[in-house]
C-alpha positions in Angstrom: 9.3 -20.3 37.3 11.5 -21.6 34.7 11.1 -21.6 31.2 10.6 -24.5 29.5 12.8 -24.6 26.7 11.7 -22.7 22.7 12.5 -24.2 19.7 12.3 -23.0 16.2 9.9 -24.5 13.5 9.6 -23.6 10.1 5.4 -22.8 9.2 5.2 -23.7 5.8 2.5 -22.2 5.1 4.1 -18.3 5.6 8.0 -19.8 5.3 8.8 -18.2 8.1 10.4 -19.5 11.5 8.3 -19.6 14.4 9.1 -20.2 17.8 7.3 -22.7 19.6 6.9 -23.2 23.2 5.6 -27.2 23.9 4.4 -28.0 20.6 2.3 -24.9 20.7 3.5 -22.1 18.4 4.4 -18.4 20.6 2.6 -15.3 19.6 4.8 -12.4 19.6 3.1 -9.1 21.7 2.6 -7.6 17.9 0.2 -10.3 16.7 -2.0 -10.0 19.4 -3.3 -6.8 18.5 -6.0 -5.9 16.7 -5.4 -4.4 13.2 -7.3 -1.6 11.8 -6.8 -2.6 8.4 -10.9 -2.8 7.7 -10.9 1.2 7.4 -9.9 2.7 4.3 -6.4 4.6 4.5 -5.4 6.7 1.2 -2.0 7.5 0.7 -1.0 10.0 -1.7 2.3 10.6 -3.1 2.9 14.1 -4.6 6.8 15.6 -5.5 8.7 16.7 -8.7 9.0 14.1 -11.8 11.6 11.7 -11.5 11.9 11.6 -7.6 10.6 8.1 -6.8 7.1 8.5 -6.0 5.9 5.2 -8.0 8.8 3.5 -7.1 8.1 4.0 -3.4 4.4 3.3 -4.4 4.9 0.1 -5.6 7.7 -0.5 -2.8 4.9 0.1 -0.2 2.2 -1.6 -1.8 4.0 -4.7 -2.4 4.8 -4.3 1.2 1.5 -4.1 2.4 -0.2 -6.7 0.3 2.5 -9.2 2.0 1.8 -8.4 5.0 -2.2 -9.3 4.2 -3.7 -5.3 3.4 -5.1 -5.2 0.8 -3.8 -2.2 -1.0 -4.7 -0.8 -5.0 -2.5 2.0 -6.6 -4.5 4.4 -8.6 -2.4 7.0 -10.5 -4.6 10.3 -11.2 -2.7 11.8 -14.0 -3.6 8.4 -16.3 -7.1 8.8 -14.9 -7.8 11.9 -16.4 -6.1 11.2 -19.7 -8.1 8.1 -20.1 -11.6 10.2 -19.0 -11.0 13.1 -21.1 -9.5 12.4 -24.4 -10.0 16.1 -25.7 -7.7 17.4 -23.7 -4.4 15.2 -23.8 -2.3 18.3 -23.5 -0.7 21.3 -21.5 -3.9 23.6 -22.7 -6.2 21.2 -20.4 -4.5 23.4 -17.6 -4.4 26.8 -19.5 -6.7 29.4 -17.0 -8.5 30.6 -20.1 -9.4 27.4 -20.7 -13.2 27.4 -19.8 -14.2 24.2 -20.8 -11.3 22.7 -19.2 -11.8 24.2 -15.8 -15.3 23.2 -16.0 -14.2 19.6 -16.2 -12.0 20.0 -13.4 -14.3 21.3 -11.4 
């Protein structure tokens, strides 16, 4: 069987080019699986200061919310400054630090 001849149209809804096949737009193999994107997935970025870990972050999250997953970026270290204001400092980590290891427990 022969082909019938694909053209390219513009959806201008996504502003992307999409083939269509007699008037009727062609799904690539990709589209017509099912995504798992109703579970929750947590990824967690963890390295040295300065190594790009919120730059990748926000990379990957602008990524994902383009491609329609929803996606929040949480970063923990703010978290705890804004919950415990006590402890804003280096002695929040100190061992002898009772209080402090009661809170991060």
């Amino acid at each position: 069987m022969a082909e019938s001849p694909r053209e390219l149209t513009q959806n201008p809804l996504k502003k992307i080019w999409v083939p269509y096949n007699n008037g009727c737009p062609v799904q690539h193999s990709a589209q017509r699986r099912v995504c798992m994107t109703n579970c929750p997935t947590v990824i967690v970025m963890v390295g040295l200061p300065a190594r790009g870990k919120t730059y990748i972050s926000k990379k990957l999250t602008r990524y994902l919310n383009w491609i329609g997953v929803p996606t929040k970026v949480f970063n923990v270290g703010q978290y705890r400054r804004d919950l415990v204001k006590s402890f804003s400092s280096f002695e929040f980590f100190l061992p002898n630090n009772e209080e402090g290891q009661k809170i991060r427990k």
